[in-house]
N, C-alpha and C positions, 0 to 999 in steps of 0.2 A: 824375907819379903815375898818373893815365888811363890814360899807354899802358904803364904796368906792370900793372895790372889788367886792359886788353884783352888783353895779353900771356899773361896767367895764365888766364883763360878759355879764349882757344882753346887754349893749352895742355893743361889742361885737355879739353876739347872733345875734342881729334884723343884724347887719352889713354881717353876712355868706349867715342871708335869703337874705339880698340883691343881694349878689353876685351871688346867686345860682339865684335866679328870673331873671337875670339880662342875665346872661350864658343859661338859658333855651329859653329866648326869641330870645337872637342871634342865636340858637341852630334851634328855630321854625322857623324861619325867613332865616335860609340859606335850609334847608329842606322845605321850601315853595319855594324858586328861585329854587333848584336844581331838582324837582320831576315836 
């Protein structure tokens, strides 16, 4: 049961960096068209 839930976490986890990487690029990418 533990290493189902460590499981889920970092799953989890890498899944937030992605959305954060993901939002920083659309982020870079409208600040490159607008400037």
């Amino acid at each position: 049961m533990k290493e189902e839930i460590k499981q889920l976490i970092l799953y989890r986890m890498d899944r937030s960096k992605e959305a954060i990487t993901e939002a920083e690029l659309l982020f870079s990418e409208g600040h490159i068209r607008t400037s």
